[in-house]
C-alpha positions in Angstrom: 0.0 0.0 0.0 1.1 3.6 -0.6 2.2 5.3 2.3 -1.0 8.3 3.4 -1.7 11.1 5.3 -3.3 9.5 7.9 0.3 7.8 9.1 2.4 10.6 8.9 2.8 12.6 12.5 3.1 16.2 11.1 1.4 18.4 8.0 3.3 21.2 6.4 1.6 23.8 8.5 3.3 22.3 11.5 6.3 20.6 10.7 8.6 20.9 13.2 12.5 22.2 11.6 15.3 20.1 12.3 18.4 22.3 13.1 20.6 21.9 10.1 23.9 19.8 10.3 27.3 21.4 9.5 27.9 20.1 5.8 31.0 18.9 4.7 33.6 20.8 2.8 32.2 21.1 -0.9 34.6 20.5 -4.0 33.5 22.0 -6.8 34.4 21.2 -10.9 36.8 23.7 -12.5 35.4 25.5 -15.6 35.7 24.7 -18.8 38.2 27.1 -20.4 36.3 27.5 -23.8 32.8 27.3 -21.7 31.0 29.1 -24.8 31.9 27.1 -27.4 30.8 23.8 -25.8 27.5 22.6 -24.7 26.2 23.8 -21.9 25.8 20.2 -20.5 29.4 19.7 -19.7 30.3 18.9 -16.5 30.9 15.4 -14.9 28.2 14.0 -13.3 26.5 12.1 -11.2 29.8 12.0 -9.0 30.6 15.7 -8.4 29.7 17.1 -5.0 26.5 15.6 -3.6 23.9 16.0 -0.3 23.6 13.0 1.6 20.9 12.2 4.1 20.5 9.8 7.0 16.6 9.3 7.8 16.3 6.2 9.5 12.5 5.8 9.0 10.9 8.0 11.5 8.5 10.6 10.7 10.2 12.8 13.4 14.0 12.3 13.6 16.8 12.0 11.7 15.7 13.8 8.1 16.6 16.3 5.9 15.3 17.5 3.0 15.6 20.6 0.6 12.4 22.9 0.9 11.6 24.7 -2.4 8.8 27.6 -1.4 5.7 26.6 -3.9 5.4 28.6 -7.1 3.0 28.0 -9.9 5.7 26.3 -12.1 5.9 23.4 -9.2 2.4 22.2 -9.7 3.1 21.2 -13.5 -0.5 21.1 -14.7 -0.5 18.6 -17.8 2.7 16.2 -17.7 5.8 15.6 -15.0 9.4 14.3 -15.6 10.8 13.5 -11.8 14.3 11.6 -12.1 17.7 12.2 -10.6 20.8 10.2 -9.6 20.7 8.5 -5.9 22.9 5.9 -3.9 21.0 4.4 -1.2 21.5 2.1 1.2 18.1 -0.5 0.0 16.6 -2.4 0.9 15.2 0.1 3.3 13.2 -2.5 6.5 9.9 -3.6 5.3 6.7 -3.2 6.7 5.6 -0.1 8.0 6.2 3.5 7.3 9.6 2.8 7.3 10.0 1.6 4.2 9.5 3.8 2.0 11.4 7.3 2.4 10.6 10.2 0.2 13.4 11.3 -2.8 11.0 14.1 -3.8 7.8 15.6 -3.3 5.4 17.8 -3.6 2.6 16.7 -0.7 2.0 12.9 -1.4 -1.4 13.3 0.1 -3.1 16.0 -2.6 -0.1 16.3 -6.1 3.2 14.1 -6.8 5.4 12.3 -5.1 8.8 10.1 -6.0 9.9 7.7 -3.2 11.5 4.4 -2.6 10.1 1.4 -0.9 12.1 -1.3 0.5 14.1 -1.1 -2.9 11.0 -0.6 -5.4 11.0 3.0 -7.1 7.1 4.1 -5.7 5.6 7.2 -7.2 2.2 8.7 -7.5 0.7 11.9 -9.0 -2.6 12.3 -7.6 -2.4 12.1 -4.3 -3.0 9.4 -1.7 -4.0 5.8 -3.6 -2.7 6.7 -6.9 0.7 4.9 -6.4 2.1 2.6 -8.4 5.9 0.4 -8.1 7.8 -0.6 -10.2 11.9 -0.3 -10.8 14.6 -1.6 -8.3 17.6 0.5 -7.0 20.4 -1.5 -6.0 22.1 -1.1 -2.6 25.2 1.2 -2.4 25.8 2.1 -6.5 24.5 5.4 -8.1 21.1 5.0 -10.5 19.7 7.2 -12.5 15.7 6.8 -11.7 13.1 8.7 -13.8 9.1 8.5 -13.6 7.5 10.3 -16.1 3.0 10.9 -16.0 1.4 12.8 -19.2 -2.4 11.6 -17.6 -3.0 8.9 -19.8 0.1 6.3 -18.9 2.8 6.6 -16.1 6.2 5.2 -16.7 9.1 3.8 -14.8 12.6 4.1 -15.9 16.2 2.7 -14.3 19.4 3.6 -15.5 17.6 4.8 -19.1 15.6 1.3 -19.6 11.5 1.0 -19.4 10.9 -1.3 -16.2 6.9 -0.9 -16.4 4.0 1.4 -17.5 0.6 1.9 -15.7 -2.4 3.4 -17.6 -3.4 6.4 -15.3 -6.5 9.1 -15.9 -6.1 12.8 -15.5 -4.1 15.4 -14.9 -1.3 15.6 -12.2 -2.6 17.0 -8.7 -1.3 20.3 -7.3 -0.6 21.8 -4.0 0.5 24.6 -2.2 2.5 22.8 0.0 6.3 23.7 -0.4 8.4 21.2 -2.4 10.8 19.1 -1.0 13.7 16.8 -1.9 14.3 14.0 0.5 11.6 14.4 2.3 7.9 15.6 1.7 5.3 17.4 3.8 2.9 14.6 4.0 5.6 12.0 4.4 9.2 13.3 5.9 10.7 9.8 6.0 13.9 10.5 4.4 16.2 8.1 2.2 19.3 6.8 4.2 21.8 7.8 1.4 22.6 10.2 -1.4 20.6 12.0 -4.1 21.9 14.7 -7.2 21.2 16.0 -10.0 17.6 15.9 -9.3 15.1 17.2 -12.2 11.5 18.5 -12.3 10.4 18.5 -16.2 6.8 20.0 -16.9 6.6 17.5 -19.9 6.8 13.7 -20.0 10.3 12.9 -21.3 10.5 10.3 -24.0 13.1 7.3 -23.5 15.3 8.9 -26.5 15.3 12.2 -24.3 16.1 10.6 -21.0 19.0 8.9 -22.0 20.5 11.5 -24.0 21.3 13.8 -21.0 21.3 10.9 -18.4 25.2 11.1 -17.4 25.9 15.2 -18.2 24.4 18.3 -15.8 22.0 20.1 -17.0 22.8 24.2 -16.3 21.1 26.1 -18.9 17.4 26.3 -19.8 15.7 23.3 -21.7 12.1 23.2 -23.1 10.2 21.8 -20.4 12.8 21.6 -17.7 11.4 23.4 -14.7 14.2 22.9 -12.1 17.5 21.1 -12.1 18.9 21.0 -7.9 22.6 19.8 -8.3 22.5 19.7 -4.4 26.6 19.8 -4.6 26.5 23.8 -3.4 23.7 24.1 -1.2 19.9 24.5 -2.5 20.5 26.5 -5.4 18.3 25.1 -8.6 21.1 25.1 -11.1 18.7 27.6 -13.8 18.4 30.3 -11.0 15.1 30.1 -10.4 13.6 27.3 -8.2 16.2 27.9 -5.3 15.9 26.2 -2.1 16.9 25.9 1.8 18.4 22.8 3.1 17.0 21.8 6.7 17.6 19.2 9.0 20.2 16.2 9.0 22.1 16.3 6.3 26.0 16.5 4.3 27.3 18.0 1.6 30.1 15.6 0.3 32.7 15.5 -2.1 33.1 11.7 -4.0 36.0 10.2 -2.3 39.0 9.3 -3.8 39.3 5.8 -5.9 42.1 3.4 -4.4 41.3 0.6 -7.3 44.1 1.0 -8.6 46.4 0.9 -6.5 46.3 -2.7 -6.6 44.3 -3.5 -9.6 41.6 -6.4 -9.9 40.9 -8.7 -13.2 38.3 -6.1 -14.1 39.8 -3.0 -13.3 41.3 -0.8 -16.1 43.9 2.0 -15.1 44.8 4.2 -17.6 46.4 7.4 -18.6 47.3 6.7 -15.1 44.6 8.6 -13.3 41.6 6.5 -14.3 39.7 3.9 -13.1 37.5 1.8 -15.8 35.1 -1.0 -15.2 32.6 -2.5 -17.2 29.6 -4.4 -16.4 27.0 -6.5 -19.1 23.6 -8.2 -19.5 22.6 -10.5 -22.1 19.2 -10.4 -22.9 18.1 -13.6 -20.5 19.3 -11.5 -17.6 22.5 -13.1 -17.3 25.1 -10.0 -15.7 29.0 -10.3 -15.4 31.9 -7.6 -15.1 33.9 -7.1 -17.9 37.3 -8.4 -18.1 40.1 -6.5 -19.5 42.4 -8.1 -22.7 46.4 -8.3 -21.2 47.4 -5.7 -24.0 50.2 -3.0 -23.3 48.8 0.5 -23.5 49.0 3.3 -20.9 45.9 5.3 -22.8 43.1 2.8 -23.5 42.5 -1.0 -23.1 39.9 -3.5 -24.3 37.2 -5.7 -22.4 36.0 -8.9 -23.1 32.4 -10.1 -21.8 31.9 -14.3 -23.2 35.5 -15.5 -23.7 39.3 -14.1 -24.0 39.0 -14.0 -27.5 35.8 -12.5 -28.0 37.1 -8.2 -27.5 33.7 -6.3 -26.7 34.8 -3.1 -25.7 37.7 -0.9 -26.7 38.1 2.3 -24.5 40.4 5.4 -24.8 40.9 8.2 -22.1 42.7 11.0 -24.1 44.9 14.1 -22.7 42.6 17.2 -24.0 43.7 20.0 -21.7 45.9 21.7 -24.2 43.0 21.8 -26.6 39.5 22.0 -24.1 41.1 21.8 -20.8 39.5 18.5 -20.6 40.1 14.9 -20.3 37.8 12.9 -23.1 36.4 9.6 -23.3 36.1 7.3 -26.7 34.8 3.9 -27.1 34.1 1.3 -29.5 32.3 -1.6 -29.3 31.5 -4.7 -31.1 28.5 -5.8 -29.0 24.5 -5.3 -28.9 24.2 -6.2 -25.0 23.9 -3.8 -22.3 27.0 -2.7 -20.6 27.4 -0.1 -18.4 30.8 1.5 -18.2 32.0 3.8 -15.2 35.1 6.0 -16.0 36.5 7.5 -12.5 39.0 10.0 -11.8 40.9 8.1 -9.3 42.3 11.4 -8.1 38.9 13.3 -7.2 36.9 10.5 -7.5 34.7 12.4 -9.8 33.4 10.3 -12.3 31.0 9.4 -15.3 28.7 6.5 -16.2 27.7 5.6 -19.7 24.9 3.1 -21.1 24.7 1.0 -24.1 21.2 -0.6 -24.0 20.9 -3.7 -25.6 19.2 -4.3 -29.5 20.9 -2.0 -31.4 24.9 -2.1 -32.2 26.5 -0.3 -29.1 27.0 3.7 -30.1 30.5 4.8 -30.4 31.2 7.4 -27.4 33.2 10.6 -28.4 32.9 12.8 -25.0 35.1 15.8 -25.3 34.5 17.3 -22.2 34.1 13.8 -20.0 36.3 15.5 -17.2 36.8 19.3 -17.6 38.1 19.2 -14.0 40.9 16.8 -14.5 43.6 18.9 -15.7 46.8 18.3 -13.8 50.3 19.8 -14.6 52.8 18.2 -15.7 54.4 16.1 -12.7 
C-alpha cells in the first residue's frame, strides 16, 4: 500500500524544523576554459559534489530535505518528468512506514510524489492511492531513476531502460505545499543515502530524451525543464530560479578518492594513469558479469571482453585534451548489442561518469570531449 496522510505525525503547517547539520567541505568542478563554445551540458556528473541524508524511517527524527517555497511552475498542470541520480542504502526494512522514504515531493497526500520502498521505485501523481511500483535500485551504487506521467500512462525508468507502465486518468494534482527533496510534507521519511542532480520537467520525457542527458548536468534552460537541484552547493536550482533551503540532518560531500588501482583487480582498467574503468554486461536472459580486460600494453586505453578471451567487446580510450579544451575525453568502440554499463573514475577526485549501451541496437560509439573538464593536472 502507498504510504498516506493519515500515518504521517506532522502536515506542512506544523512541521517541526530540524536544526541543520554542519555540511561537509564542498569541491567544486573547475570551468571549462572554452565554456561558450561547448555545450552547456558539460560537467561530470552524477559523481561531483553531492547531499547525503541519514533518515532512518521515522517521521520525526533523523531527516533532511531541501524545501523549495511553492510557485505555480511546481504544480506542473499537464505532464511531469521526476528523475535524478541517488545511492541508497536499500533495501530500506519492510513493513511499515519505514520503508518507504521520500526522494522528492510535492505533498504525497493532494499532487506528486517520487519515493522508494524497501528497494522498489514508488511514485504517485494524484495524491493518496494513486501509487504505483515498479523499478529496483540496487544497494550502495549510483542509479539514475526517472518516472515520467502525461495523464494517460505513467512510466518507470532505471538507468535509461523501461521497467513498467501503468495506464493512469487525469491530470497531475497540485498543491500549495512547499516542495521538498528527501523528504515531503505529507511524508518526511527521508532516504538513508545520497541524491543529485535531481530534475522536475513540466513534460513527459521520452526514452530517446532521458538517455540522452542521463550522465551530463544540466545548467542552462531546456524546453520543459522546470528545475535542475545539483545539491553539490547548497539548495541553489542550477537555472536560478527554483532555489531552495536545506533543513535538517544532512551532508554536503565530495566523491571520495578511488584506491582501485592501487592494486588493480581482473576487471579494473587503469589508464592514462589517473583513471579507473570497469565495465559491467547483461545478455538479454538476464545473465550479468563484469567485464574483463584483454592483457594488451597500453598506458591510454584498453579493451574488455564479456563471453571469452578471445571475443574483445569493448575498446576504451581516455585521451589528454587540456591543451586543446582543458578537458580529459572519453572514446569507445564496441563490437556488442548487449547492455554494458561502463564507469570512467577519476581516481584522483573520484569524480566520475557513467555511460549506457542498451541492448538491440549495435553499441554507439562514445566521443565525450568534455568527460572531465576538472581533470587537468600539470605536468608532474
Amino acid at each position: 500500500m502507498p504510504p498516506e496522510l493519515s500515518t504521517a505525525s506532522e502536515t506542512f503547517q506544523s512541521r517541526r524544523r530540524l536544526p541543520a547539520a554542519r555540511p561537509a567541505p564542498a569541491r567544486t568542478v573547475a570551468a571549462l576554459a572554452l565554456a561558450a563554445a561547448l555545450p552547456p551540458a558539460a560537467a561530470a556528473q552524477p559523481f561531483g559534489p553531492y547531499v547525503a541524508f541519514s533518515g532512518n524511517g521515522s517521521a520525526t527524527t533523523g531527516n533532511g530535505y531541501l524545501e523549495v517555497q511553492d510557485s505555480p511552475p511546481l504544480n506542473p498542470p499537464a505532464a511531469i518528468t521526476l528523475e535524478g541520480w541517488v545511492k541508497l542504502a536499500t533495501p530500506f526494512p519492510t513493513g511499515g512506514a519505514s520503508a518507504c522514504r521520500t526522494l522528492i515531493g510535492k505533498d504525497l497526500a493532494r499532487a506528486w510524489w517520487l519515493g522508494v520502498c524497501g528497494s522498489t521505485v514508488r511514485a504517485s501523481f494524484q495524491g493518496s492511492g494513486s501509487a504505483h511500483d515498479a523499478g529496483a535500485v540496487p544497494p550502495g551504487r549510483w542509479t539514475h531513476i526517472a518516472v515520467t506521467y502525461d495523464g494517460v500512462m505513467q512510466s518507470h525508468y532505471v538507468d535509461g531502460e523501461l521497467i513498467q507502465s501503468f495506464p493512469v486518468s487525469g491530470p497531475p494534482g497540485s498543491s500549495p505545499a512547499p516542495l521538498e527533496v528527501g523528504g515531503d510534507v505529507s511524508w518526511p521519511q527521508s532516504p538513508d543515502g545520497a541524491l543529485t542532480e535531481i530534475r522536475l520537467w513540466n513534460l513527459a520525457r521520452t526514452v530517446e530524451q532521458i538517455r540522452h542527458a542521463i550522465n551530463v548536468a544540466l545548467t542552462a534552460p531546456q524546453p520543459g525543464l522546470v528545475a535542475v537541484w545539483s545539491l553539490g552547493a547548497g539548495g541553489s536550482d542550477a537555472l536560478g530560479v527554483e532555489n531552495g533551503t536545506l533543513h535538517g540532518v544532512y551532508a554536503t560531500l565530495a566523491p571520495p578518492a578511488d584506491r582501485a588501482c592501487a592494486s588493480p583487480g581482473p576487471g579494473d582498467l587503469c589508464v592514462q594513469p589517473f583513471f579507473h574503468l570497469t565495465v559491467t554486461w547483461r545478455t538479454g536472459d538476464g545473465v550479468t558479469g563484469p567485464g574483463s580486460i584483454v592483457p594488451v600494453p597500453s598506458t591510454g586505453s584498453g579493451i574488455f571482453w564479456f563471453f571469452g578471451p578471445e571475443n574483445w567487446e569493448l575498446m576504451v580510450k581516455v585521451i589528454n585534451g587540456c591543451l586543446l579544451d582543458n578537458s580529459v575525453w572519453v572514446f569507445t568502440a564496441a563490437a556488442t548489442n548487449v547492455f554494458y554499463r561502463l564507469e570512467v573514475i577519476d581516481v584522483h577526485s573520484g569524480i566520475g561518469k557513467i555511460y549506457f549501451s542498451y541492448p538491440g541496437p549495435p553499441a554507439p560509439a562514445v566521443t565525450d570531449t568534455v568527460a572531465f573538464p576538472g581533470a587537468c593536472r600539470p605536468a608532474s
